[in-house]
N, C-alpha and C positions, 0 to 999 in steps of 0.2 A: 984843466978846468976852464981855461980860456976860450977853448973851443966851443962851452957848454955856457957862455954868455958873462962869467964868474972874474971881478978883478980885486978882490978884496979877500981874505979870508975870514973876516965875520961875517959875510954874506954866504960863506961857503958851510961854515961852523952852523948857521940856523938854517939853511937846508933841509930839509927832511927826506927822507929815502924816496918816498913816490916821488917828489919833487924832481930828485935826483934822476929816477928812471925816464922819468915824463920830458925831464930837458934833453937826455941822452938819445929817448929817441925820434926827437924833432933835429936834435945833431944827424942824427944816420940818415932820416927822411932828406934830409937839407944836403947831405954828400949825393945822395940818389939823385936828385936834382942836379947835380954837378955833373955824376958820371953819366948821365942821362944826354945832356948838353954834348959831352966829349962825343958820346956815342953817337948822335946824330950828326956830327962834324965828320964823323970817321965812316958811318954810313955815306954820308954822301961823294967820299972820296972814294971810299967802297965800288959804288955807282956805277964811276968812272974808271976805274983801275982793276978791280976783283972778279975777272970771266972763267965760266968753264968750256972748255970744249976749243979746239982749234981749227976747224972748219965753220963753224957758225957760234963764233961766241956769246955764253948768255951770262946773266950778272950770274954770282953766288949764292948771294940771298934775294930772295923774289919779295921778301917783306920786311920790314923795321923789325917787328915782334920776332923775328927768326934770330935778328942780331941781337936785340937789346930786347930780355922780356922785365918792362919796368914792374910791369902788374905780379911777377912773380916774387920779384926783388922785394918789391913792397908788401907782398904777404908775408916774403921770411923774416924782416924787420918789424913788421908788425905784432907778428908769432911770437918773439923774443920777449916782448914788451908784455902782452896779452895774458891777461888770467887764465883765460881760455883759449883754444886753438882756434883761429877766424875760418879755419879751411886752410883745404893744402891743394896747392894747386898740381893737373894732370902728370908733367913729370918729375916734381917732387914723389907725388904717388909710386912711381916709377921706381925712382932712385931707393926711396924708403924699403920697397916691396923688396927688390933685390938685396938690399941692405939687407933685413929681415930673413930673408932666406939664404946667405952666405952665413949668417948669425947661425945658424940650425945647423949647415949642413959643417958648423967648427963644431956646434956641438956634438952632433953624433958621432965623428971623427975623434971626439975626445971621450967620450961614452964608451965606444967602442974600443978601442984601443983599453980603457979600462978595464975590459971584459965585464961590461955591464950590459950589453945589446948584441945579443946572440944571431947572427945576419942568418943563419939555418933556422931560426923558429919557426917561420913560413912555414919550411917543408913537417915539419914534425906535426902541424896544429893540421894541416892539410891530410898527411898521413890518419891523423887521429878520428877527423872529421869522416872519413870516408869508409 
């Protein structure tokens, strides 16, 4: 609770829960800022130190946002917090979509294996059709 501004516990005790959430995530926004700080430190060592290729070496990342993406960081903290979703940013999308479709393809694999998804219906419906 100290992290979250708190040195008392009847300051803690009248609290209220949005209150709660609302300090919590100006705490996560306020590390983002921190790791932000490190990241550009480490970018810039990056710079100087991190090449591909041994004939003509080029850096590794061509851009900051390649390293550190802050604007995605801070939509996922924000999402947390958020009644509603602000938006998901491009490879969230990404990540989620495969997500979702590893999700399906346990399912069918568990369906199946049930003897509940007949992998010949195909041919039969086709058969039928013709």
């Amino acid at each position: 609770m100290a992290y979250l501004g708190f040195h008392s516990i009847d300051a803690i005790g009248k609290m209220t829960l949005s209150e709660y959430y609302l300090r919590l995530e100006a705490y996560q926004l306020s590390e983002l800022n921190d790791r932000e700080k490190i990241a550009i430190q480490a970018w810039f060592n990056q710079t100087v130190q991190a090449t591909t290729g041994k004939k003509n070496p080029k850096p590794k990342y061509r851009k900051f946002n390649q390293f550190f993406d802050r604007k995605e960081q801070e939509l996922a903290i924000r999402n947390t917090f958020a009644d509603d979703t602000l938006g998901i940013s491009e490879k969230a999308k990404r990540h989620t979509s495969a997500e979702i479709f590893m999700r399906r393809v346990e399912q069918f694999k568990k369906l199946k294996a049930a003897g509940r998804i007949d992998p010949n219906a195909w041919k039969r419906a086709k058969k039928e059709g013709d």
